[in-house]
C-alpha positions, 0 to 999 in steps of 0.5 A: 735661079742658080742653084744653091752651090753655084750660087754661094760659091760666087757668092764667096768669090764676090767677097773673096779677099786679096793676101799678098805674101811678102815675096809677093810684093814685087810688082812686074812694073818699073820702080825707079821713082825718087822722093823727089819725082814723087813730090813732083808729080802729086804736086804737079797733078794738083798745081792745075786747073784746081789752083789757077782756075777753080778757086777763082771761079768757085769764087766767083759764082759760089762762095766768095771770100769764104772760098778759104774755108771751102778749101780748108774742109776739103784739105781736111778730107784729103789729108785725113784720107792721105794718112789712111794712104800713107799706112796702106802704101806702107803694108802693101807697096804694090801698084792699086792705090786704094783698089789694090787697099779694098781688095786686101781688107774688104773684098772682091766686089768692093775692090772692083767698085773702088777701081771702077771709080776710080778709073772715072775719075782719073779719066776725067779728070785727065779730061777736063784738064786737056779742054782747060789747056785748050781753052786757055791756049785759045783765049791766047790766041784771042779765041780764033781756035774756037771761033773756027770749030764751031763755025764747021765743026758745031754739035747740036747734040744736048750732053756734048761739047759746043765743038769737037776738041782736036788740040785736046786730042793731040795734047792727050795722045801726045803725052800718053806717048810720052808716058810709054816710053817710061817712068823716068823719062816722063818724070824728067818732063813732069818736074821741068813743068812743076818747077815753073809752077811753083813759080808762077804760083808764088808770085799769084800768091805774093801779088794777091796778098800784097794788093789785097784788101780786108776790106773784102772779107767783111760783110755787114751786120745786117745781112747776118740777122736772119737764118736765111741769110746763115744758110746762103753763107753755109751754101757758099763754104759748101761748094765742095764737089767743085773743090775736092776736084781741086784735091782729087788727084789722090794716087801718087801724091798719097802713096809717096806719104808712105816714103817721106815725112813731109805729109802734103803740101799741097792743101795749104798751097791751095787754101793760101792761093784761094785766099790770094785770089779772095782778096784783091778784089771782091766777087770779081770775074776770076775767069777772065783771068789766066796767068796759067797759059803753059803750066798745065802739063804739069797736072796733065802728066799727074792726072794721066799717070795713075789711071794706066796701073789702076787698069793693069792691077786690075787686069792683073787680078783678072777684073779687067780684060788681060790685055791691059795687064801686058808690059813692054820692056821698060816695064811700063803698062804700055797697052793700059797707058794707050788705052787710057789716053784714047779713052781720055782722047775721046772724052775730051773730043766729043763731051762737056765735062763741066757736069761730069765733075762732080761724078769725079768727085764721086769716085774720089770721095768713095775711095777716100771712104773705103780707104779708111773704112779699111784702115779701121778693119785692118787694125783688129784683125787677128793676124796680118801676112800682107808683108813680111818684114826683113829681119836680121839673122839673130832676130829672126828666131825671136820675131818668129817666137813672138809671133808663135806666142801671140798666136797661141794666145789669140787662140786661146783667147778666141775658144774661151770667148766663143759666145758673145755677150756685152761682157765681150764687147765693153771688155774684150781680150787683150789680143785680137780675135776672131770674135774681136775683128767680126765685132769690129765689122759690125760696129763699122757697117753700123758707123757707116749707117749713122754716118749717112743718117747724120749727113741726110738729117744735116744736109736735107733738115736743116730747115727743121733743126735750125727751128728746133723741131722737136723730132728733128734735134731728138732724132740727131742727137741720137745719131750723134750719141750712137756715132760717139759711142760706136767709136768708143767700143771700137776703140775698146777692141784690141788692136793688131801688133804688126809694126808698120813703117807708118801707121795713122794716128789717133785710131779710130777717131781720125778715120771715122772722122774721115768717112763722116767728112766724105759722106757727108761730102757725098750727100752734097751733090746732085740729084743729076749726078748721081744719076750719072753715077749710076749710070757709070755703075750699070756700065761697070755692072755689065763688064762685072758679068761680061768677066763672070768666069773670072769672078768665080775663078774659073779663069785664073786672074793671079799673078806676080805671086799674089793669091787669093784666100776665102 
C-alpha cells in the first residue's frame, strides 16, 4: 500500500487540470489550413465507406427504408456534439481535439482515457476504410487479388482476416508518406479526390430519387398490430454503432466549426443518400453495388489526419512515449504520422475489422459524451484563463477593470455563501463561485447517473414498460422527472461571462441532451464489444503505469508554454 502522501499526490496528478495561457496558444505544428481545406477534408473523411457502402448494407441486412431515420438520430448526435466542438475549438485553438477539451475541464486521467479512444478509433477507422478500397479494387478486377491470397496466403486463425491485406498495406504507408511531406500538400490531394466525390455523390442521389419508388417505404397494417412487430421496427432504426461509424470522423470536420458558419453538411448528405439508396428498390442486396471504385482516398486522408496530433498531444503533455512528440521541418508530426500509419498498416494486414467497428463507435460516443460533459462544466466555472483575448490599446485597462470587478464580486459572493443550503442551490449569486462550479459538478455526475439509468431501463425493459408493469414505468418516471429536474438547477446556476468567439446554445439543455443520445447510443452495443473495449483499456491501463513517473510529475511532460495547475 503506498503511503498516504504518495498516494494523494498521484492522486492529485491523476485529476490534475491543463491551463493553457493565452501565449501558450501556439502549437509547434503547421497552420496553414484554409476554411476550405478544412471543409474538404471533414467532408472527405466522411464521403467514404459510410455514404457509398454502409447505408446500403445497414439497409440491407438491418433497418431498411427506415434507414433515413437511423441517420437522422445519428446526425442528431454528431451535430449536437459538433457544436460542443465548435465552442472548445473556440477557447483552445490547440492540436487535441476532444483530448486536448478533458484535459482543460476534467482532468488528467479523463483526458488519457478520451485520447486513448480516440486513437482506437482513428486506427480503425483508417483501417477499415483501407480493406474497403481493397476490396472494392478487387471486386473490379473480378475478385482475382483475393482469390490468389487465400489460395497461398490463407489464415485459419479465429479474430483475424481470411487473408493477409498487402494492397491495404501499401495503400496506408503510402498515403502516411503522403502526410509527412506536410498539411498542404496532402490537402492539394485531399480536395482533388473530394471534389469527385461530391460528384459521384450527386449523381447516386439524383439517380436514386428519380428512379425511386414510395411504394417501398410502405409496409402494411397488419404487420404493425402487435408489439413485437413495433419492437422489430425500433430494432431496425437502432442499428446505430454501424451508422454513427458513418459520422465518427469528428476531429477536423468539428474543429473547422470553431472557424466557419456553416455548421456541417455532412448529416444531411448522408441522411438524403440513405434515403436515395432506400428507395429505388426494396431491401435489395446494397453490397453488390459499388460505384465508389477510386473515391475513397478522400476518407482515407480524413481518417489518417487526426490520429497523427492526438498522438503528439499526447506525447507532448508527456502521456505518450516522447518521441511521438518530435517535428520535422515542415512542422509535421512526422514520427507520430509513420507510426500511426504502421499501426493502422498492420491492423489492416492481419485483422477482420468488421467486429472492431462497433469498439470505434465506442471511442467516438465517449468522446462525444465528455466533450459536452465539459462544455456544461466550463460554463459555471468561476474564472476562466484558457485564452486571453486581443484588445485594443484604449480597451485594455477597462477589460482589465471589468475583470477586477467581477472578481471581487465573485469573492464576495463566495465568503458570504460558505455553507450550502437548498436557499444556495434554487437561488444562487448572480456571479459564478467556488461554491456554484462544485454544485454544478455534482449535478452533472448526477445527469451522468440517471442518464445511464434511463438508457438501461429503455434499452433492457422494454418488454416490461411496453405492458405497464408497475415498478418499470414507476421507476422511469422517476428517472425522467430527476433528469428534467437536474437540468432545471443547472440552469439556475450562474453562468461564466468570458465571450467567446462561439458559444453552444440553449445551455444546459443541448449538451445534456447530447450525453442522454451518446449514452444511450452506447448502451446499444454488444456484450462482445465491450469486452473488447475493455480489453483495449487494460492495454491503455498498462502503458498508464508503464508511464507512471510522468503521471506524478516526476518527468516534465510540459511544453509549447502550456502548464499544469492542481
Amino acid at each position: 500500500m503506498l503511503p498516504c502522501g504518495p498516494a494523494l499526490t498521484f492522486v492529485r496528478c491523476l485529476v490534475r487540470k491543463k491551463n493553457v495561457k493565452g501565449e501558450g496558444l501556439e502549437d509547434s505544428l503547421c497552420r496553414c489550413l484554409s476554411t476550405l481545406d478544412l471543409i474538404a477534408l471533414g467532408v472527405g473523411s466522411t464521403l467514404g465507406a459510410g455514404v457509398y457502402v454502409l447505408a446500403g448494407e445497414v439497409a440491407k441486412s438491418n433497418s431498411g427504408p427506415s434507414i433515413v431515420v437511423s441517420f437522422l438520430i445519428a446526425a442528431l448526435a454528431s451535430v449536437m456534439a459538433g457544436l460542443c466542438y465548435a465552442e472548445f475549438g473556440a477557447r483552445v485553438p490547440k492540436t487535441g481535439s476532444a483530448y486536448l477539451y478533458t484535459y482543460v475541464a476534467v482532468g488528467e486521467l479523463w483526458a488519457f482515457i478520451t485520447g486513448w479512444n480516440l486513437i482506437l478509433s482513428y486506427v480503425i477507422g483508417t483501417s477499415s476504410v483501407a480493406r474497403a478500397w481493397s476490396g472494392t479494387c478487387d471486386e473490379l478486377l473480378g475478385k482475382q487479388i483475393g482469390h490468389f491470397f487465400r489460395t497461398y496466403f490463407k489464415m485459419n486463425y479465429p479474430g483475424l482476416a481470411e487473408y493477409p491485406d498487402f494492397f491495404a498495406v501499401f495503400l496506408i504507408l503510402l498515403l502516411s508518406g503522403l502526410l509527412s511531406f506536410g498539411v498542404k500538400e496532402s490537402a492539394w490531394v485531399n480536395k482533388i479526390f473530394t471534389a469527385i466525390n461530391i460528384l459521384v455523390l450527386l449523381f447516386v442521389m439524383i439517380s436514386g430519387f428519380v428512379k425511386g419508388d414510395v411504394d417501398n417505404w410502405r409496409i402494411s397494417e397488419e404487420y404493425l398490430i402487435n408489439i413485437s412487430a413495433i419492437t422489430d421496427l425500433l430494432g431496425s432504426i437502432f442499428p446505430m454503432p454501424r451508422v454513427i461509424y458513418a459520422m465518427a470522423k469528428d476531429g477536423l470536420l468539428f474543429k473547422c466549426l470553431a472557424q466557419i458558419n456553416s455548421k456541417t453538411k455532412t448529416p444531411l448528405v448522408a441522411t438524403l443518400s440513405s434515403g436515395a439508396l432506400g428507395l429505388p428498390v426494396k431491401h435489395c442486396a446494397f453490397n453488390n453495388l459499388y460505384l465508389n471504385y477510386t473515391f475513397f482516398c478522400s476518407s482515407l486522408l480524413g481518417s489518417m489526419f487526426p490520429l497523427p496530433r492526438i498522438l503528439f498531444a499526447m506525447a507532448r503533455d508527456g502521456l505518450l512515449f516522447s518521441f511521438l512528440a518530435k517535428v520535422n521541418k515542415r512542422q509535421a508530426p512526422l514520427v507520430a504520422t509513420l507510426t500511426a500509419g504502421v499501426i493502422s498498416a498492420v491492423m489492416a494486414f492481419l485483422f477482420d475489422l468488421k467486429a472492431l467497428v462497433d469498439i470505434m463507435s465506442i471511442g467516438t460516443l465517449l468522446a462525444y459524451s465528455l466533450v459536452a460533459t465539459c462544455v456544461l462544466i466550463l460554463r459555471y466555472q468561476p474564472s476562466l484563463t484558457y485564452e486571453q483575448p486581443k484588445y485594443y490599446p484604449e480597451k485594455a485597462a477597462l477589460a482589465a477593470s471589468e475583470r477586477e470587478s467581477a472578481v471581487s464580486e465573485s469573492q464576495i459572493n463566495m465568503i458570504q455563501e460558505s455553507h450550502f443550503s437548498l436557499q444556495t442551490l434554487i437561488n444562487p449569486s448572480s456571479l459564478p463561485t467556488e461554491q456554484t462550479a462544485t454544485t454544478v459538478n455534482c449535478l452533472v455526475g448526477l445527469l451522468a447517473f440517471l442518464v445511464c439509468g434511463l438508457s438501461a431501463l429503455t434499452t433492457y425493459g422494454t418488454h416490461f414498460i411496453a405492458n405497464l408493469e408497475p415498478w418499470s414505468t414507476g421507476l422511469l418516471a422517476a428517472l425522467v422527472v430527476s433528469f428534467i429536474v437536474t437540468i432545471l438547477l443547472i440552469q439556475r446556476q450562474p453562468q461564466n461571462q468570458q465571450k467567446v468567439a462561439f458559444m453552444v446554445p440553449l445551455l444546459p439543455f443541448l449538451p445534456s441532451l447530447s450525453i442522454l443520445v451518446n449514452i444511450y447510443l452506447m448502451v446499444q452495443l454488444s456484450a462482445d464489444t465491450w469486452i473488447r473495449f475493455s480489453i483495449w483499456m487494460a492495454l491503455g491501463r498498462y502503458i498508464c503505469s508503464f508511464k507512471s513517473p510522468s503521471l506524478l510529475g516526476l518527468m516534465n511532460p510540459v511544453l509549447d508554454n502550456s502548464i499544469f495547475c492542481l
